[in-house]
N, C-alpha and C positions, 0 to 999 in steps of 0.2 A: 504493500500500500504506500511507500515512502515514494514510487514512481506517482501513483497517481495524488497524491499531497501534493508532488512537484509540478505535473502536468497541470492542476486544478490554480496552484497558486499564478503560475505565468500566463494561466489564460490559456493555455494550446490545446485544452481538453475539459470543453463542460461536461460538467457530473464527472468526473473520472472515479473520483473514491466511491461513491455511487456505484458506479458503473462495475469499476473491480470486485466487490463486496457480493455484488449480482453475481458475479459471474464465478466463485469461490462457493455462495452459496449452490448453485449449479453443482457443482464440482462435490458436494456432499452428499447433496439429494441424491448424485449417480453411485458413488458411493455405498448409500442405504440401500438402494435398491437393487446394485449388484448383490450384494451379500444378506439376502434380507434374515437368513437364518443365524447367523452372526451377531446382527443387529440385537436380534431379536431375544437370542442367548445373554449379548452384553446389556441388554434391559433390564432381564430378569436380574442380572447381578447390580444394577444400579437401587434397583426396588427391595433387594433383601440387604441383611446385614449380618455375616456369620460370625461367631464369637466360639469363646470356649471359654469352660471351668476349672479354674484352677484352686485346689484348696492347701493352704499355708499351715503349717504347725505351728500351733503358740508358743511351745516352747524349743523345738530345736530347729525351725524357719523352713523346714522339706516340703517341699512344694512336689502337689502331686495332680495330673491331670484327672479331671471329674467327668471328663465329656464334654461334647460340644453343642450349641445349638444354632439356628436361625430366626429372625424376627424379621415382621416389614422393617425397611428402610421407613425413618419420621424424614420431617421434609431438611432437618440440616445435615442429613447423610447425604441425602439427593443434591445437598446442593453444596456441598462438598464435593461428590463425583462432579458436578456440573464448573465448579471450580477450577477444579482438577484437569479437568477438560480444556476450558479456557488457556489454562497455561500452554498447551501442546497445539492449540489453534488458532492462540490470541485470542482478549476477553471479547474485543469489537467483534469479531468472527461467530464468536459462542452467542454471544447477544443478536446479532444480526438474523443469527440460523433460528434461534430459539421463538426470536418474533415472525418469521418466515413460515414455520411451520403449526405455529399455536394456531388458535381460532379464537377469536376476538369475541366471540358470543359464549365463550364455553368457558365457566372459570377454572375448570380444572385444567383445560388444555397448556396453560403454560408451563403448570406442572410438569404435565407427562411432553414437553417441548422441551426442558431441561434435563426429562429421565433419556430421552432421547438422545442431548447433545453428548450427555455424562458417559453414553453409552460407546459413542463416535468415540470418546476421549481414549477409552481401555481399547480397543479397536486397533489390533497392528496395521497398518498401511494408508492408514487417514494421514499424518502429516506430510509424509512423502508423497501422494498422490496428489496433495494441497502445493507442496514447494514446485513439484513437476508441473504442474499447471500452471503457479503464479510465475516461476520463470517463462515458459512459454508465451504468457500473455505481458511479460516484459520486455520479452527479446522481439514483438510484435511491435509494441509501441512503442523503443526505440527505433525501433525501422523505418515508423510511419512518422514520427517526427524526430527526425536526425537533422535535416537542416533546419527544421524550424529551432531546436536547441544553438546551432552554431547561430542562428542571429539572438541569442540571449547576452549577457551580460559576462564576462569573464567569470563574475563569483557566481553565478546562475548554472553556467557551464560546467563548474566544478562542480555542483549539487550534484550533477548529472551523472558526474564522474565516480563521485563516492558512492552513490546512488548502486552504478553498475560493479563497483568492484565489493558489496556487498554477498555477489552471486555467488551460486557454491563449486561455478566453471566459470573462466574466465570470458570475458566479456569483451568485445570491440569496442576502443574507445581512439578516435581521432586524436593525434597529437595536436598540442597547440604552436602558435605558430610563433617562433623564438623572438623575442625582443631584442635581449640583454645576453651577453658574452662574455666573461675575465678569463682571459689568457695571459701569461708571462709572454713577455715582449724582448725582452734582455735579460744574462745571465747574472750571477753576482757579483759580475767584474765591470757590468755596465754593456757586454759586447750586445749585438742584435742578434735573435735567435735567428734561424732559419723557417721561411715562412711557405708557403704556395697560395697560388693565385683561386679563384674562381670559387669560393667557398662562400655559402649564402649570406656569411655574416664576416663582414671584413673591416680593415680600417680604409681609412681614405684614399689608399694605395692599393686599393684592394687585394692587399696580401691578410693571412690568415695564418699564425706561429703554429708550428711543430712539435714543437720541441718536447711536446709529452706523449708523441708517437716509437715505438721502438724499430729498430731498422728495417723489420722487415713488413709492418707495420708502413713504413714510407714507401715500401718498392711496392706494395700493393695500390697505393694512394697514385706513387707515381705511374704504375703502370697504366692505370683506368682515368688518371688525366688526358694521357697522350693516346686513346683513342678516339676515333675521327669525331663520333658522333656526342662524343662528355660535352655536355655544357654548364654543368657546379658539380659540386658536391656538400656534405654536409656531415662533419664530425658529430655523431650522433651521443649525447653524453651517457657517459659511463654506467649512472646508476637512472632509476625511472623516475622522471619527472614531467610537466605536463607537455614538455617541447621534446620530449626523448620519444624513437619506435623503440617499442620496448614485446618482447616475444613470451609467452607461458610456458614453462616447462617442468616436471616434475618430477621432485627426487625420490629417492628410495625408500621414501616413505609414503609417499604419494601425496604429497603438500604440493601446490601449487606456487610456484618464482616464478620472479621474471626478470629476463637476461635482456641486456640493451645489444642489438649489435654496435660492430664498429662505425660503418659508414653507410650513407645514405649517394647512391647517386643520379645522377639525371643524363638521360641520355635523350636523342632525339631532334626537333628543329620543336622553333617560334610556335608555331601550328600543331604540334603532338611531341608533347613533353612526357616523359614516363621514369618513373622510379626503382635504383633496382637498389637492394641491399647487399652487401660484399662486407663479409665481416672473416675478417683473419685473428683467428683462435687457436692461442697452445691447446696442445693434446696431454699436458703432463697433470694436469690434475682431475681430481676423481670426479667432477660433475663433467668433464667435455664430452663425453658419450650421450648423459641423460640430457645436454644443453643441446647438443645437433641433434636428437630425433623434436625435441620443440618447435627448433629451426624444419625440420624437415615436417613440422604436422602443419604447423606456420602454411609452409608454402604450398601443401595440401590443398588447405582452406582460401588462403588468398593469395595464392601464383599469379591467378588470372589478369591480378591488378598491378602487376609487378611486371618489368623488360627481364629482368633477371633477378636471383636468390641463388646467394652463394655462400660458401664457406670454404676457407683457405686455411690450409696450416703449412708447417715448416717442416719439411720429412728431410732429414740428410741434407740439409743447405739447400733443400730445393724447395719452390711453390708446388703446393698439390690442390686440386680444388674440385669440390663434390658442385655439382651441378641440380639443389634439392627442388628445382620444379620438373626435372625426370623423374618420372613414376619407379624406373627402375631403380636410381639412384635411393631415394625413398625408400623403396624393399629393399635394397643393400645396407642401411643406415637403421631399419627396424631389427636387422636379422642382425647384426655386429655383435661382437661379443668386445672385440678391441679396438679400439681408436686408431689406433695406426695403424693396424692391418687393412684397417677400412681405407684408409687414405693411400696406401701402398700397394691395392686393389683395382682390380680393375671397372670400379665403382665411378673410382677417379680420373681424374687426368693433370696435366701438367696446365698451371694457371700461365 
């Protein structure tokens, strides 16, 4: 509901929480109806209330079972389960449902609308079929207003952001579009670093410093300059922020990161401009394996929007470079056991 709070306050969707709330309530009633013997079982346990007897010794404290019994549920057992419930569906959701389904003429109907919802609560597969649904109908109405959010407000835009990285998969989020730059310009002797031309954000000379690239790092940069069709590039920062492409990956635990590549580039003319990513990655530490199948699901999902997706390493003083919007490439990169065999495969090729 925190999308449609946002969609409701900026205007770009009347009734939204409304609307969501409808459609959640949906999402239960099919629920009830799929499993109605279920349901119907998890009533009865909302309606009774089992106990047992236990009897203590006065004097040496031995406690000994007597038996057990069952009694109706009185109404703050019911509404305790109904409580209970709320927690696992949210109280707005439990209230919403409970008035959905009572009957405004019947006083007992609320009641038995709360035995109902209490019922939903102990019910395995209600929340998960609620979050599967509400991301579905998230990832819908960003879709449907994606440009209307980019004419929002910067702080608006990040609502949006936080909004999405809420999710419990990660989410498409536009980078924004960089302002502001600090780079070292000279070393601590005063000399001038060494810079390159054509990068989105320059000084007045439009040169753009180096100096925090490592060598082989520069012969990647240099090489994808002095092809015909480069026209910028774009040092993509390190960690993720709202101007960084930043990729999901996950580790051995199955936690969701995310990994910035190195470079951003632009190839093309005036008239059809296109972006590719070339990011040159050591092989020697223990996430480079689980960081390129990211890279390689990345380009899965959105190749289509991409000139090229690449990954370069350093094998024996040479450039090696996997090519991950090849499908094949891709099956070679899921199946890998080792990083460098991958790259010293014939998976690869010489960058």
């Amino acid at each position: 509901t925190a999308l449609a709070q946002a969609l409701s306050r900026d205007g770009l969707r009347e009734n939204a929480i409304k609307e969501a709330y409808r459609e959640l309530c949906k999402v239960l009633a099919g629920f009830s109806a799929r499993y109605p013997e279920k349901l119907s079982a998890a009533e009865d346990d909302v309606r009774q209330m089992d106990g047992a007897t236990l009897l203590v010794g006065v004097h040496g404290g031995e406690v000994i079972e007597a038996g057990s019994f069952a009694e109706v549920a009185d109404d703050r057992a019911i509404e305790a389960d109904y409580k209970a419930a709320g927690r696992r569906l949210t109280p707005e959701l439990a209230k919403r449902y409970a008035e959905r389904i009572a009957d405004d003429e019947d006083d007992d109907s609320l009641l038995d609308a709360h035995i109902t919802v209490g019922a939903l609560g102990k019910m395995e597969g209600v929340a998960e079929t609620l979050d599967k649904e509400a991301d579905a109908l998230a990832i819908q109405w960003f879709a449907e207003y994606r440009v209307a959010v980019k004419g929002l407000s910067d702080e608006r835009r990040a609502a949006y952001d936080a909004i999405k990285g809420m999710a419990p998969q990660p989410q498409r989020i536009d980078p924004k579009r960089p302002h502001v730059r600090t780079e070292d310009t000279q070393d601590l002797d005063g000399n001038a670093l060494a810079t390159r031309c054509m990068h989105l954000m320059a000084d007045h000379h439009g040169a753009f410093p180096i100096a925090n690239l490592n060598r082989w790092e520069v012969q990647v940069l240099d090489r994808e300059l002095g092809r015909k069709n480069c026209l910028g590039w774009y040092r993509n920062p390190s960690r993720p922020s709202a101007d960084a492409v930043a990729v999901a990956w996950q580790d051995g635990q199955g936690n969701w990161r995310r990994m910035c590549p190195d470079f951003v580039f632009f190839h093309g003319d005036e008239e059809n401009v296109r972006a590719s990513i070339v990011d040159p990655h050591g092989i020697h530490l223990a996430d480079a394996l689980p960081k390129l199948r990211g890279m390689a699901a990345f380009a899965a999902d959105y190749g289509s929007e991409f000139y090229r997706i690449e990954a370069v390493a350093e094998i024996a003083d040479k450039l090696r470079v996997l090519d991950l919007k090849d499908a094949g490439v891709r099956a070679a990169v899921a199946d890998a056991k080792d990083v460098e065999v991958l790259y010293r495969g014939n998976a690869a090729a010489d960058y």
